[in-house]
C-alpha beads as a LAMMPS data file, in Angstrom:
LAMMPS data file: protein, C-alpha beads

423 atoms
422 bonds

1 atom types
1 bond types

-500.0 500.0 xlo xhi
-500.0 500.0 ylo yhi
-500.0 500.0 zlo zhi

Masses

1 110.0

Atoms # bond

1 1 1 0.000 0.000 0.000
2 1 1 1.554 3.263 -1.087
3 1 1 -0.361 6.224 0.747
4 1 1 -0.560 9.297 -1.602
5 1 1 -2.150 13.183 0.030
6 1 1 -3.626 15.038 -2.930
7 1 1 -5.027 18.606 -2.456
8 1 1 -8.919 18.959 -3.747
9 1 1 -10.055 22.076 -3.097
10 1 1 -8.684 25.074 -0.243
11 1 1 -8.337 23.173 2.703
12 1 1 -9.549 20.290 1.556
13 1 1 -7.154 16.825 1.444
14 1 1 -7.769 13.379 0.465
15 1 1 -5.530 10.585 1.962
16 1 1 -5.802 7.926 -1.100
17 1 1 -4.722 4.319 0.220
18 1 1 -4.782 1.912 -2.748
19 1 1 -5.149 -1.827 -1.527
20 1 1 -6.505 -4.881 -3.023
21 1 1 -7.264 -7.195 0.306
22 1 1 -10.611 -5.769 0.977
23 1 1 -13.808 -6.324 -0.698
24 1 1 -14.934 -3.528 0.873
25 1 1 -14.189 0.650 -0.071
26 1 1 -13.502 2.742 3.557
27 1 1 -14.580 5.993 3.338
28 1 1 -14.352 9.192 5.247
29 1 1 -14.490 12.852 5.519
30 1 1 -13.135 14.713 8.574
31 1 1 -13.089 18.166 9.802
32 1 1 -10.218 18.567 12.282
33 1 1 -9.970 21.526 14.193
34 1 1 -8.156 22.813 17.386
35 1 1 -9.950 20.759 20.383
36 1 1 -11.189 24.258 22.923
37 1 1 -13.401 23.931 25.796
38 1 1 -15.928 26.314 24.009
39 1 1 -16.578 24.606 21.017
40 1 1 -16.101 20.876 22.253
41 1 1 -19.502 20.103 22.483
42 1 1 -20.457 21.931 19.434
43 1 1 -18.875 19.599 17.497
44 1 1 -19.535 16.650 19.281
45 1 1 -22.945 17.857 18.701
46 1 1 -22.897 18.604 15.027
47 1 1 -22.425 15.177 13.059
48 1 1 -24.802 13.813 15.237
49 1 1 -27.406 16.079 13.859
50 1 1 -26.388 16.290 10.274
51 1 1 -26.599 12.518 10.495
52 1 1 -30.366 12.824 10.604
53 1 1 -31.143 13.750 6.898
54 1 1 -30.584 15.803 4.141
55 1 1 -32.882 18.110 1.717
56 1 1 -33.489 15.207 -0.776
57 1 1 -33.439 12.473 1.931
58 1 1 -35.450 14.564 5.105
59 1 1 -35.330 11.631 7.939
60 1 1 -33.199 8.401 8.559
61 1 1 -35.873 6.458 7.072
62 1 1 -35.703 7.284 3.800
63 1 1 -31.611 7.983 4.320
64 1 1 -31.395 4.453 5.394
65 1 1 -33.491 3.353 2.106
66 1 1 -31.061 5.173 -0.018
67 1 1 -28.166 3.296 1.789
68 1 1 -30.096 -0.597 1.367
69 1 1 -29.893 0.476 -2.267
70 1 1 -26.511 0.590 -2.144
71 1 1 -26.203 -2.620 -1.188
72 1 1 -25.702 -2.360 2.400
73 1 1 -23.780 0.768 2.376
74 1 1 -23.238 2.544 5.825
75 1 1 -22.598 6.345 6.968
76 1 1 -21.623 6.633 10.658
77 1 1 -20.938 9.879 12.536
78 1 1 -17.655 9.804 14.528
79 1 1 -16.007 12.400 16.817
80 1 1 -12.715 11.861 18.176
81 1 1 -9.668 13.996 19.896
82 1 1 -6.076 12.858 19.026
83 1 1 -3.307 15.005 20.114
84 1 1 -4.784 18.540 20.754
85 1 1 -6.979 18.746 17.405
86 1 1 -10.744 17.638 17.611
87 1 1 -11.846 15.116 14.763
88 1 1 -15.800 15.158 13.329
89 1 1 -17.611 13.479 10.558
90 1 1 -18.488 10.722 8.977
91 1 1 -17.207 6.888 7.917
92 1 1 -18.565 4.824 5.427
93 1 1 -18.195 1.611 3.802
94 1 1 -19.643 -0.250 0.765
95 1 1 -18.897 -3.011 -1.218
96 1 1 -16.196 -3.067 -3.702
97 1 1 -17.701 -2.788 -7.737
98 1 1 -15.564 -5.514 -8.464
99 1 1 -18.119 -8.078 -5.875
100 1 1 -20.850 -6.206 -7.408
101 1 1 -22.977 -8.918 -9.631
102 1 1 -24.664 -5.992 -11.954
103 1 1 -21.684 -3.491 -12.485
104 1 1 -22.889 -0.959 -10.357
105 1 1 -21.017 1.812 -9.597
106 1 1 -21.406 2.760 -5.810
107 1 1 -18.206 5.110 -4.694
108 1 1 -20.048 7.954 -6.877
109 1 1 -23.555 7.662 -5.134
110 1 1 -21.795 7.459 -1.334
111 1 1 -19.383 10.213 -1.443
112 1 1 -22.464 11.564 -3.125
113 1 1 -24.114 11.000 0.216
114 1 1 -21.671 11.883 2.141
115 1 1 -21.433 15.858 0.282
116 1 1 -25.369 16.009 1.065
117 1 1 -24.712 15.070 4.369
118 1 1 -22.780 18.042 5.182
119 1 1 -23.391 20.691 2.617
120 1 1 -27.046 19.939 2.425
121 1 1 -28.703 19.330 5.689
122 1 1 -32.226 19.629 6.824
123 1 1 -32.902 23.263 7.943
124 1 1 -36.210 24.846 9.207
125 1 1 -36.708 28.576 8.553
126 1 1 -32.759 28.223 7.779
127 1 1 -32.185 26.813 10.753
128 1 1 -30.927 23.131 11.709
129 1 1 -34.055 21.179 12.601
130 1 1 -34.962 21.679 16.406
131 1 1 -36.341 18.383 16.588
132 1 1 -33.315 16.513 15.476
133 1 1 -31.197 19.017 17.379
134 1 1 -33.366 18.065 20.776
135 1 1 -33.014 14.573 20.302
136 1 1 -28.967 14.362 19.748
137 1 1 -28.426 16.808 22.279
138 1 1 -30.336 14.508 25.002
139 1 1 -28.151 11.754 23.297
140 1 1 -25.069 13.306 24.013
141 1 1 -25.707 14.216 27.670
142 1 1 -26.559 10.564 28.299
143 1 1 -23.344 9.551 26.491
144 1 1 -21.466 12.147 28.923
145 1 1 -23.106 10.883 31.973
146 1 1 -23.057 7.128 30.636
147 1 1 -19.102 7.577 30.437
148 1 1 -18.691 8.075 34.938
149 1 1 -20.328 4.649 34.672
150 1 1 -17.827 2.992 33.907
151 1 1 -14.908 3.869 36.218
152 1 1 -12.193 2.515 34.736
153 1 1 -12.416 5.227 31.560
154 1 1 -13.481 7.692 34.228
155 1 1 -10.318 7.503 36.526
156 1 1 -8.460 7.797 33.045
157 1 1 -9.881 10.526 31.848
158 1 1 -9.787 12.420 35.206
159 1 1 -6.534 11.859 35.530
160 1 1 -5.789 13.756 32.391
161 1 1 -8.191 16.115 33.205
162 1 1 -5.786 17.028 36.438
163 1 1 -2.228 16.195 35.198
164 1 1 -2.848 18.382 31.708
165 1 1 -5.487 21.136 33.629
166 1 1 -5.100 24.138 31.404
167 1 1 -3.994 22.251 28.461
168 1 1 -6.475 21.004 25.333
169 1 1 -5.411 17.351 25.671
170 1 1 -7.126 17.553 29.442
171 1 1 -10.480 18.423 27.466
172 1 1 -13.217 16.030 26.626
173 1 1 -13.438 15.103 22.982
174 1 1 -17.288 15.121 23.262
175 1 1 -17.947 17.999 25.714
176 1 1 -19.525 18.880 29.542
177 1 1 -22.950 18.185 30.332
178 1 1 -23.307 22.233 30.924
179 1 1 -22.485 23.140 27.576
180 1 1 -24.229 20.642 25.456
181 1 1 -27.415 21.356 27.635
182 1 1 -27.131 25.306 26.536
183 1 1 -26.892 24.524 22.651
184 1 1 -29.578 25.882 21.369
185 1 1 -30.486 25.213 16.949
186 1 1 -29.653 28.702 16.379
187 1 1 -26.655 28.351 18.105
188 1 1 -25.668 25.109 16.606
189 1 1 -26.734 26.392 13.008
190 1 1 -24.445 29.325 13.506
191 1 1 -21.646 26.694 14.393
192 1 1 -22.292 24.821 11.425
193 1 1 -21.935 27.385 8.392
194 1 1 -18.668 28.740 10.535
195 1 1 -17.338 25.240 11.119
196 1 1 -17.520 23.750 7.585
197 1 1 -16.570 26.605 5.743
198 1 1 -13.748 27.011 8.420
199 1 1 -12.473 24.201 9.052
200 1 1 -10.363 22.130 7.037
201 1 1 -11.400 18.985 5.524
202 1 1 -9.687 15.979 5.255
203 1 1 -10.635 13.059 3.097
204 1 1 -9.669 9.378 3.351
205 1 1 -10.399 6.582 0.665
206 1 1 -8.917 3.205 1.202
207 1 1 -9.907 0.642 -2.148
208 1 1 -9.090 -0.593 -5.171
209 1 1 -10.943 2.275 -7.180
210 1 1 -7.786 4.198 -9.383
211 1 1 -6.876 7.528 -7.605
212 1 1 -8.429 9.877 -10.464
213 1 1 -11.928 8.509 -10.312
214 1 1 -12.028 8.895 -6.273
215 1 1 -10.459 12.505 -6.510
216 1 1 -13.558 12.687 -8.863
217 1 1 -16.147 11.801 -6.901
218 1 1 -15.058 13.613 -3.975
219 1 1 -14.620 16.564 -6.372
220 1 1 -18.071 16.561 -7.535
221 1 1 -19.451 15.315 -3.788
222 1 1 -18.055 18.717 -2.031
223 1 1 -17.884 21.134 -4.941
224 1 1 -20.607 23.481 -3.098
225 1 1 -18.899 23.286 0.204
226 1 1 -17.884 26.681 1.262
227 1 1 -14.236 27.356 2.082
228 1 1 -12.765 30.243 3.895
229 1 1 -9.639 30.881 5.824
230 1 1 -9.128 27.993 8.238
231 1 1 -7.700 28.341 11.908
232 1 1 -4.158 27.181 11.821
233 1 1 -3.317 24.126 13.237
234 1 1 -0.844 23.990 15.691
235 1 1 1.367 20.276 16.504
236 1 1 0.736 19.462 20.133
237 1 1 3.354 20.689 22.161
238 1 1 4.793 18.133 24.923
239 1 1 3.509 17.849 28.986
240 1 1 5.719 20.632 30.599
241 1 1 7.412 18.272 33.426
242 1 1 5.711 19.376 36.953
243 1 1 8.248 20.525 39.772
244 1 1 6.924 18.247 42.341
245 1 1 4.134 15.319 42.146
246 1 1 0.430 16.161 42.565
247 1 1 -2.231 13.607 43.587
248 1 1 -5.870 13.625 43.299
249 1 1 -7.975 11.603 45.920
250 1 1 -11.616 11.488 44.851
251 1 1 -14.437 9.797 46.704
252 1 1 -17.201 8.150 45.044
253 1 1 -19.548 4.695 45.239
254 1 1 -17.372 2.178 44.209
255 1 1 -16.380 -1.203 45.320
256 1 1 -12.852 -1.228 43.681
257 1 1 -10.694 1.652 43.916
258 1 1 -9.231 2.636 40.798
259 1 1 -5.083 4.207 40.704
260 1 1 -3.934 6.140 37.885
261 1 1 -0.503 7.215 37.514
262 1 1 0.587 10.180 35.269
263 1 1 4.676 10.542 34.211
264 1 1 5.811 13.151 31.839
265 1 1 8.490 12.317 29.558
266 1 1 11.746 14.406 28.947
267 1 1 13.359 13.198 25.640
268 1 1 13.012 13.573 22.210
269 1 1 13.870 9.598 21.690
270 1 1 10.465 8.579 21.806
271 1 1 11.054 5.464 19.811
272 1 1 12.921 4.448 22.548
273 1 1 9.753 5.399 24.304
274 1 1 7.538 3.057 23.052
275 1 1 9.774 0.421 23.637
276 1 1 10.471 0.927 26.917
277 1 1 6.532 1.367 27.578
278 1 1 5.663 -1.755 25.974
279 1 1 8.258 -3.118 28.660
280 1 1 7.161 -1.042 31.517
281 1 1 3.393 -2.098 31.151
282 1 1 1.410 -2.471 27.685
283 1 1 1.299 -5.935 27.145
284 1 1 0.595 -8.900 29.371
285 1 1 4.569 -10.146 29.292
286 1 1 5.287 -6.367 30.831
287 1 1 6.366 -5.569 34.251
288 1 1 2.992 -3.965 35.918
289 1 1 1.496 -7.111 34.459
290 1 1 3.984 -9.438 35.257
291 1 1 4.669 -8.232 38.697
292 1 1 2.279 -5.781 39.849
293 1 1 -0.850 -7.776 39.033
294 1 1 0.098 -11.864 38.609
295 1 1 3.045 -12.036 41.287
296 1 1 2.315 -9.780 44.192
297 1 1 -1.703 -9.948 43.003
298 1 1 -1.530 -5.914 44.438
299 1 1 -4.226 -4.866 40.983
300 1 1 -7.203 -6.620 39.435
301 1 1 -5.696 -4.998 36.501
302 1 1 -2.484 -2.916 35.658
303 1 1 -1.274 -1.520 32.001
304 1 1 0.634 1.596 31.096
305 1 1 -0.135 3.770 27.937
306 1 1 2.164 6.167 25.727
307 1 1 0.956 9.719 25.325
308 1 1 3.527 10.043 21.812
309 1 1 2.098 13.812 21.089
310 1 1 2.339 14.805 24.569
311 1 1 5.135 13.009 25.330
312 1 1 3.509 11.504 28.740
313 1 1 2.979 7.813 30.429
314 1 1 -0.122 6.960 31.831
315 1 1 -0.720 3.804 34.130
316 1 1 -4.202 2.283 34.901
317 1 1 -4.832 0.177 37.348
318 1 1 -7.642 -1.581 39.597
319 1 1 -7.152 -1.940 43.226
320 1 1 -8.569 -2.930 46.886
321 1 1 -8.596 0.173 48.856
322 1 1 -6.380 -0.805 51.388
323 1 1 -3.288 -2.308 48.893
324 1 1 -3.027 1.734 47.758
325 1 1 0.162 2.683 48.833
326 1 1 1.458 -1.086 47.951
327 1 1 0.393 -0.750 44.552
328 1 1 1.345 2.984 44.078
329 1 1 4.640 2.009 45.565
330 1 1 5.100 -1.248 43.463
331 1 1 4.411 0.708 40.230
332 1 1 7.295 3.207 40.652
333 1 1 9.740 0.159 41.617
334 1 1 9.000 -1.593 38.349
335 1 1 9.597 1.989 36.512
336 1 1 12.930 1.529 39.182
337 1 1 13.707 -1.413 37.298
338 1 1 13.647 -0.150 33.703
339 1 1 15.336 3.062 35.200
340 1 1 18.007 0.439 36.355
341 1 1 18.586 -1.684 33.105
342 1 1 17.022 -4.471 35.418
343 1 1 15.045 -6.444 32.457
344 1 1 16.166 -10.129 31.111
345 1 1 16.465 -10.575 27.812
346 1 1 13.422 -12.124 26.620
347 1 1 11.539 -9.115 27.943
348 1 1 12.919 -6.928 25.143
349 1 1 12.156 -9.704 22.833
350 1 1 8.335 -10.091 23.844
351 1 1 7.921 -6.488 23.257
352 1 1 9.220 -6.327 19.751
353 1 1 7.394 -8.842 18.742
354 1 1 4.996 -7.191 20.599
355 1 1 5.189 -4.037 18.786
356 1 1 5.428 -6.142 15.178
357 1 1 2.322 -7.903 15.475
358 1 1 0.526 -4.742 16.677
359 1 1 1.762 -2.622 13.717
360 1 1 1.552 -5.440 10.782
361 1 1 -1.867 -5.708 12.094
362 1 1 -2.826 -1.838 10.815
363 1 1 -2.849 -3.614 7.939
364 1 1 -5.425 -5.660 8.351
365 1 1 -8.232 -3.080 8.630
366 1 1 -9.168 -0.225 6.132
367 1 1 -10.259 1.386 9.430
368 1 1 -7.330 0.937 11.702
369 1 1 -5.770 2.577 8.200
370 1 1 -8.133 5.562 8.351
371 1 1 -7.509 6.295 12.027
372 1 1 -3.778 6.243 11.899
373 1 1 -3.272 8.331 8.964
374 1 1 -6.194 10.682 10.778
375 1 1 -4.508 10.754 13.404
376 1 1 -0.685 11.557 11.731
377 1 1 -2.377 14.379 10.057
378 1 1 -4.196 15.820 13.357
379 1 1 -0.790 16.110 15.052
380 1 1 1.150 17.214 12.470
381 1 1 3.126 14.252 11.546
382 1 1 3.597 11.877 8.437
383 1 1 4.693 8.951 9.759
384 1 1 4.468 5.675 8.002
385 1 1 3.644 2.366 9.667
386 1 1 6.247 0.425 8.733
387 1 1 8.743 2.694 9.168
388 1 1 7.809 3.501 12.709
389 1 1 8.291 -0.374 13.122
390 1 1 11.210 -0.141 11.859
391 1 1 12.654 2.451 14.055
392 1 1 11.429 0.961 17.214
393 1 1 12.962 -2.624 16.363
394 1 1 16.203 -0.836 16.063
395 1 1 16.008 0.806 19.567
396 1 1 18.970 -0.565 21.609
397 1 1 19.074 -1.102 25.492
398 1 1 21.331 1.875 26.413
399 1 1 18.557 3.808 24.541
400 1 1 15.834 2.021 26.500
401 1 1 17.218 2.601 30.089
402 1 1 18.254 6.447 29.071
403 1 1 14.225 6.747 28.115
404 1 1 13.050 5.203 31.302
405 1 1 15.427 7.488 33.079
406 1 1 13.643 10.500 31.706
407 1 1 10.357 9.582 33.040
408 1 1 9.413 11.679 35.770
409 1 1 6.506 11.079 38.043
410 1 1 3.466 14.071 37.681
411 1 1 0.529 13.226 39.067
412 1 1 -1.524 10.324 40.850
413 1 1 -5.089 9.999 40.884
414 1 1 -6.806 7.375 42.955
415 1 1 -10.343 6.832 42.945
416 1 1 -11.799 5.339 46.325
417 1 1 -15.178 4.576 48.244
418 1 1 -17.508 7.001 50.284
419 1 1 -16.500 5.501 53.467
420 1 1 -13.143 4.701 53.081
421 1 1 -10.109 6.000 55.858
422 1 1 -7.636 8.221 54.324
423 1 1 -4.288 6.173 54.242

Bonds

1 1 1 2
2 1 2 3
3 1 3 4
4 1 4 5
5 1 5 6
6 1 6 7
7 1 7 8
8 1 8 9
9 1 9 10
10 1 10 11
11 1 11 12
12 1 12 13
13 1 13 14
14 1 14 15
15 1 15 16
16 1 16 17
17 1 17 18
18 1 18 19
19 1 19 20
20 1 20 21
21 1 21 22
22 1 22 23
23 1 23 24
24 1 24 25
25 1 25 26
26 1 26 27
27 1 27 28
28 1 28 29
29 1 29 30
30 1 30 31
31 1 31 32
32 1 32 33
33 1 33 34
34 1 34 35
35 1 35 36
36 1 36 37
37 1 37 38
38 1 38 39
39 1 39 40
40 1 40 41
41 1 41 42
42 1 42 43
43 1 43 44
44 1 44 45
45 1 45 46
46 1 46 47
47 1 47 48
48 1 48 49
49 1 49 50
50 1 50 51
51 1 51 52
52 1 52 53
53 1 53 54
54 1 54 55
55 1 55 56
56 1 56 57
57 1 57 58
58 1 58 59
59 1 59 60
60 1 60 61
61 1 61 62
62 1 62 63
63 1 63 64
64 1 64 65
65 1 65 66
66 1 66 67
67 1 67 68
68 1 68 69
69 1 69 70
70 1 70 71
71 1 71 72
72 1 72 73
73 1 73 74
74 1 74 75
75 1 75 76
76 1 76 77
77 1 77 78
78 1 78 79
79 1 79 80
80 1 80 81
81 1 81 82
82 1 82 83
83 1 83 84
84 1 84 85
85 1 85 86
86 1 86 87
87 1 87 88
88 1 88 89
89 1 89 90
90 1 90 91
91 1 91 92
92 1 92 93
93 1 93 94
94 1 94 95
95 1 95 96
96 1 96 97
97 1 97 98
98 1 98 99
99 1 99 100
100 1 100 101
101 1 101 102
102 1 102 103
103 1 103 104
104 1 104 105
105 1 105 106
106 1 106 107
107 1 107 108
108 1 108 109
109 1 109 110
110 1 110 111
111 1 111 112
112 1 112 113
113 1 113 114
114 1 114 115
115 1 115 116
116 1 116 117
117 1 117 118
118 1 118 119
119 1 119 120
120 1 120 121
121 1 121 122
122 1 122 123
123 1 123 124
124 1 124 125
125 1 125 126
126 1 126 127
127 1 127 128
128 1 128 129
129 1 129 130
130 1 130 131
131 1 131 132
132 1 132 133
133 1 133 134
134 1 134 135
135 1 135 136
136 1 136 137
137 1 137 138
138 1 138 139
139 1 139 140
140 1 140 141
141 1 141 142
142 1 142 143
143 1 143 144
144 1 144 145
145 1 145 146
146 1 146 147
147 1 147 148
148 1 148 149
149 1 149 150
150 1 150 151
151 1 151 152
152 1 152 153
153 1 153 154
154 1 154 155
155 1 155 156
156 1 156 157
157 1 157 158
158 1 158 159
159 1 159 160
160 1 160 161
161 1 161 162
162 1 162 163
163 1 163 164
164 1 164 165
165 1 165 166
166 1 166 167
167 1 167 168
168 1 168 169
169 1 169 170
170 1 170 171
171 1 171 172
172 1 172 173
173 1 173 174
174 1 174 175
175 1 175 176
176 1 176 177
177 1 177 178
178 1 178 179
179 1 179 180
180 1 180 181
181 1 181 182
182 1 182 183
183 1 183 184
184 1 184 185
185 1 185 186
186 1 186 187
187 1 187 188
188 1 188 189
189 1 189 190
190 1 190 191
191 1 191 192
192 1 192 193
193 1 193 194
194 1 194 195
195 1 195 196
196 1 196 197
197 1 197 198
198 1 198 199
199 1 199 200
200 1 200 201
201 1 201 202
202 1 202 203
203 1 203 204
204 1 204 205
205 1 205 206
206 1 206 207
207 1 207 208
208 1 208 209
209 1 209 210
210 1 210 211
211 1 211 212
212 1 212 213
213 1 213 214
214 1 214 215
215 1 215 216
216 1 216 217
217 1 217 218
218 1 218 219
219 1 219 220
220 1 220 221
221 1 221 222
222 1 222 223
223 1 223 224
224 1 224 225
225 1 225 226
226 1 226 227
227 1 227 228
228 1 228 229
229 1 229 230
230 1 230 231
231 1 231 232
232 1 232 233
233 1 233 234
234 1 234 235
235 1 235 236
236 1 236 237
237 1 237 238
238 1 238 239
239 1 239 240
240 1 240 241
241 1 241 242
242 1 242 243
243 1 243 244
244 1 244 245
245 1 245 246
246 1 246 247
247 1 247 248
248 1 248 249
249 1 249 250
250 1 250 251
251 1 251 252
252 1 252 253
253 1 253 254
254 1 254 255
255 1 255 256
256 1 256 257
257 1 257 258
258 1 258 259
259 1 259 260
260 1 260 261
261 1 261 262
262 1 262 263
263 1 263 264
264 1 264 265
265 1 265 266
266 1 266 267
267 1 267 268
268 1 268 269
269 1 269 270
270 1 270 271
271 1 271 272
272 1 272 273
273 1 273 274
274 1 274 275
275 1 275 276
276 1 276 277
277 1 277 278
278 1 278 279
279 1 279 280
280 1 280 281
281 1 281 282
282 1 282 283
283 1 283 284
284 1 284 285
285 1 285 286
286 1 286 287
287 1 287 288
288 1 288 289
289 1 289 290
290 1 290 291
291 1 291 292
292 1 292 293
293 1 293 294
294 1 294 295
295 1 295 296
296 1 296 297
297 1 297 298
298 1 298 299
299 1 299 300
300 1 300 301
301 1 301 302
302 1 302 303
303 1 303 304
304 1 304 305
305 1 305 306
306 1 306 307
307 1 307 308
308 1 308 309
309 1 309 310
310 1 310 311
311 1 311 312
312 1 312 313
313 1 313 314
314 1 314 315
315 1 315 316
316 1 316 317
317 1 317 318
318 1 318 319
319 1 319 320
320 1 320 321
321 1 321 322
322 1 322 323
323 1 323 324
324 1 324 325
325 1 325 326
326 1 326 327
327 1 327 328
328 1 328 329
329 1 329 330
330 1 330 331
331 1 331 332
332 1 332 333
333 1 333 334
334 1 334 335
335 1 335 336
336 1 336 337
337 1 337 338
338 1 338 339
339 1 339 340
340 1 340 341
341 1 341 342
342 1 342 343
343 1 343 344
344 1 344 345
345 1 345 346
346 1 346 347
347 1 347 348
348 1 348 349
349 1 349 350
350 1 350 351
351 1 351 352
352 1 352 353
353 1 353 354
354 1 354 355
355 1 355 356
356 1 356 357
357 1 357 358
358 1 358 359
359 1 359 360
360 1 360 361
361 1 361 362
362 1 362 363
363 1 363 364
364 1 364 365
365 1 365 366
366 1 366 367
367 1 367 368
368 1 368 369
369 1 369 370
370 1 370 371
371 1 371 372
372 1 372 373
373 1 373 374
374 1 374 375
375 1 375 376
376 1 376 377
377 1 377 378
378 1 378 379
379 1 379 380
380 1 380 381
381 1 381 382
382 1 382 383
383 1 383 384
384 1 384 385
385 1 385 386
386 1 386 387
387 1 387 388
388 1 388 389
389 1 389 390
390 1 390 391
391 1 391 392
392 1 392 393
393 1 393 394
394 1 394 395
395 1 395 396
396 1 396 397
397 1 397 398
398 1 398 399
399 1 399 400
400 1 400 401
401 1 401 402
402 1 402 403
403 1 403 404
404 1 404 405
405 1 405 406
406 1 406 407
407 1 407 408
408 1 408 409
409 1 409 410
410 1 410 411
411 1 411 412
412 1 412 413
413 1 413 414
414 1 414 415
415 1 415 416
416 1 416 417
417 1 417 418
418 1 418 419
419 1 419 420
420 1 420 421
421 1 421 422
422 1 422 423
């Protein structure tokens, strides 16, 4: 697969990812824009309600009739945040032309779809329908409440709510529950012809089509979208290192208490990085899992995660109450280790086979495809997957230890019950 970015129109981009594996076409279109507080929800908001119909097809009935003609075809909404930049649109997927029994032609009539979807949505008195509007926006506060359920995500995300407070990547890709509540249609309506005129646009196509006829259709799908100067774009910029530790003790109705440790990073090697992560505690031959979890049995669970565009470790882990300060302190002695050179041989081995199987596997999905080159773009990089591979299996252990030596504790955030003792 050779990836190839062709300008369409001002600010708008089409990733074009030939590939012959699938029998189906991946599709997307993506605004990206700088993730802010004020406008989080807006967009979270937005594709949601565009989703609803169009002028020619008015309500997801008849918009899902158009798609069963198409054999199948789907449109989904998506929002997501990677790095600092906010991502919101749509996917689709249809069958190939060449599985097609009747020669139809169906990449025309979805990116067709997908232009109406955005430049032509259902307005009332030139204004996004209330209705639909109501409905998404009670959607989306039960998706924001929905996501404390489940306390796992919750301690993760409030831990980078603290450790990057007054930074975008703290924010919520989908919004607060105050904000959503407040958009009104007018106010989302005034968002829209702003956002997609603002914004820039960035199209993916992964097939066999050839790369002139997709340029075409998207060409002819998003000729009447309006384009003005977009917002620049700015790379994320790393996690400042904190002078001393912070932690976060919150209280709520749980049975398991839930410790999440933040580290900033202070290196540029970051393929050395990711090795020494996938060491440290991203894989179930690492050290948290290995030791923290199986040996001492101190977490129901314990994995680590690497922050690349903010240059940060995160660690997520599942605890009694009372095994806190065990667990917090067992953590930082298996970062000791790594600090220390103290791994076996075989450890560096399981992770790069580790790492190969989990990039080879990118591969394997036209999706995976879409969100990696998605997310290269939204943080400014052009990265290749095999060639990050590539760098990682030649990361040497003198490059490893230096990496784990620049990882510098930042904040700890431990979730326990209502009637819990301080310890």
């Amino acid at each position: 697969m050779t990836k190839q970015r062709i300008q369409l129109l001002d600010n708008v981009f089409l990733t074009y990812v030939p590939a012959d594996k699938f029998k189906t076409d991946f599709l997307s279109a993506q605004f990206i824009t700088p993730l802010r507080a004020e406008t989080a929800g807006l967009n979270a908001l937005l594709p949601a309600v565009l989703q609803r119909g169009t002028v020619q097809y008015p309500d997801m009935q008849r918009l899902s009739a158009a798609l069963d003609l198409l054999y199948g075809a789907t449109i989904e909404h998506s929002v997501r945040k990677r790095g600092e930049s906010q991502l919101w649109g749509f996917l689709a997927t249809c069958v190939d032309d060449a599985f097609l029994p009747d020669g139809s032609k169906l990449l025309e009539p979805l990116t067709g779809l997908l232009g109406q979807l955005i430049c032509q949505p259902v307005l009332e008195g030139g204004t996004l329908s209330p209705a639909y509007v109501a409905s998404e926006r009670t959607n989306l506060i039960d998706a924001i409440r929905s996501a404390i359920d489940e306390k796992r995500t919750f301690a993760a995300r409030r831990l980078l709510e603290e450790m990057c407070r007054g930074e975008a990547y703290g924010l919520s890709h989908i919004g607060d529950e105050a904000s959503v509540a407040a958009i009104t249609p007018e106010a989302l309506t005034a968002h829209y012809r702003a956002a997609i005129a603002q914004s820039r646009l960035e199209l993916y196509y992964c097939g066999r089509a050839e790369r002139e006829r997709v340029e075409s259709a998207f060409q002819t799908a998003f000729r009447s979208l309006p384009r003005a100067e977009d917002p620049i774009l700015t790379p994320p910029q790393a996690h400042p290192p904190r002078q001393s530790p912070q932690v976060i003790r919150e209280q709520m109705d749980v049975s398991q208490g839930k410790l999440s440790v933040g580290y900033s990073v202070d290196t540029d090697d970051k393929d050395a990085v990711v090795v020494m992560n996938t060491m440290f505690g991203a894989t179930s031959n690492s050290k948290l899992f290995l030791n923290v979890r199986e040996k001492l049995s101190l977490c129901y669970y314990a994995s680590s995660t690497y922050h690349r565009s903010k240059n940060m470790i995160t660690v997520a882990s599942g605890i009694e109450f009372e095994n806190y300060q065990k667990a917090l302190d067992e953590i930082g002695a298996q970062l000791s280790a790594m600090q220390n050179g103290d791994w076996e041989a075989w450890e560096l081995t399981a992770a790069r086979s580790s790492l190969s199987n989990g990039h080879r596997s990118i591969f394997d999905s036209a999706s995976q495809l879409e969100d990696f080159y998605m997310g290269q773009i939204a943080t400014g990089r052009d990265d290749d997957p095999e060639k990050l591979l590539e760098a990682a299996l030649a990361v040497t252990p003198e490059r490893i230890q230096s990496a784990a030596k620049a990882v510098k504790l930042d904040t700890i955030y431990f979730l326990t019950g209502k009637e819990e003792p301080h310890s």
